[in-house]
KENULUM-621002 format. One record per residue (C-alpha): residue in one letter; x, y negated, z. Coordinates in Angstrom, 3 decimals, always signed. Example, Ala and Ser with C-alpha at 12.3 -4.5 7.8 and 13.67 -1.06 7.14 Angstrom:
2
REC code        x        y        z
REC    A  +12.300   +4.500   +7.800
REC    S  +13.670   +1.060   +7.140
//
This chain:
67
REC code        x        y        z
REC    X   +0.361  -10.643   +6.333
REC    X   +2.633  -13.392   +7.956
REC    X   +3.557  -10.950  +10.600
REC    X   +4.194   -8.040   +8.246
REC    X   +6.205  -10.496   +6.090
REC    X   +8.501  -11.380   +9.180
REC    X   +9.458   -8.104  +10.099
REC    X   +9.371   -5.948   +6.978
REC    X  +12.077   -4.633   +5.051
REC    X  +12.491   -5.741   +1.125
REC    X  +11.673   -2.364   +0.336
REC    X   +7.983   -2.235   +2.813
REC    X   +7.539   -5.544   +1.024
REC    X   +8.409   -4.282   -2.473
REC    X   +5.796   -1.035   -1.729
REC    X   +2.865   -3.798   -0.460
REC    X   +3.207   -5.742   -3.692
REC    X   +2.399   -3.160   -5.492
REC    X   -0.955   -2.473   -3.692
REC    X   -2.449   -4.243   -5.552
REC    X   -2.163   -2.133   -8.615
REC    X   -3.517   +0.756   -6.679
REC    X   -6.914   +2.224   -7.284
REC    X   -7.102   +4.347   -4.371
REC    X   -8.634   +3.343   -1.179
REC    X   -9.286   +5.996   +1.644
REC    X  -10.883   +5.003   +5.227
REC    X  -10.336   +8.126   +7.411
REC    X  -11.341   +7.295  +10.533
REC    X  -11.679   +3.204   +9.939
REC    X  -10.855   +0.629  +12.471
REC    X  -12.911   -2.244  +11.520
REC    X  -13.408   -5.700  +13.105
REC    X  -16.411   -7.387  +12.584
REC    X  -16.800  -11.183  +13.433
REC    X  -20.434  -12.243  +14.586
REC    X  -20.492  -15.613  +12.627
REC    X  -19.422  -13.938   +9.684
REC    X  -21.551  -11.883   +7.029
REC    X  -18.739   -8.910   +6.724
REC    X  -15.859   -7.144   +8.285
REC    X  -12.227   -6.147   +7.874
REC    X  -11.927   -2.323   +7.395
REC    X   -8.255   -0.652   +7.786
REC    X   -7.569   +1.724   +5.038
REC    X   -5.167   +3.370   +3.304
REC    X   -3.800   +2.818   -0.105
REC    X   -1.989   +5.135   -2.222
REC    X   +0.686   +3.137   -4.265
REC    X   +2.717   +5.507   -6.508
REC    X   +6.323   +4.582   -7.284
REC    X   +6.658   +6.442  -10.556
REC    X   +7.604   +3.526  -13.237
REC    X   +8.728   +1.175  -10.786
REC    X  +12.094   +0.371   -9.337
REC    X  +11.154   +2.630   -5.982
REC    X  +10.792   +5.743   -8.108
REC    X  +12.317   +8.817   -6.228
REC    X  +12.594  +10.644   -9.535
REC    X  +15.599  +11.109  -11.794
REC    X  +15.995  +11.465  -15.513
REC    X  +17.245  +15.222  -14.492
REC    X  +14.082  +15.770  -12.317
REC    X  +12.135  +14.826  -15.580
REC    X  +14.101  +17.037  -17.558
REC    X  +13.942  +20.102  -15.353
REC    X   +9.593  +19.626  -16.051
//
């Protein structure tokens, strides 16, 4: 994450926070590194993080209305 955190915008940062609210994981096509000393292994994924209530939501009032 210290790399990320170097380079990333306040809005990629704002959208990784909020990760960990998310309660979708998908693994298409994983890359995964697995350590020999170690009883495990770090999977890439994705994670769906929606923006609706937050201060990234794309929708307006008059998008709401028009529902």
């Amino acid at each position: 994450m210290r790399c990320f955190h170097q380079r990333a915008s306040e809005r990629d940062k704002q959208i990784a926070a909020l990760m960990g609210s998310s309660d979708e994981l998908e693994n298409d096509w994983a890359i995964l590194s697995e350590a020999e000393e170690c009883n495990g292994a770090w999977v890439l994924a994705w994670s769906w993080v929606p923006f609706e209530g937050t201060p990234l939501d794309k929708n307006t009032e008059e998008d709401e209305d028009e529902e």
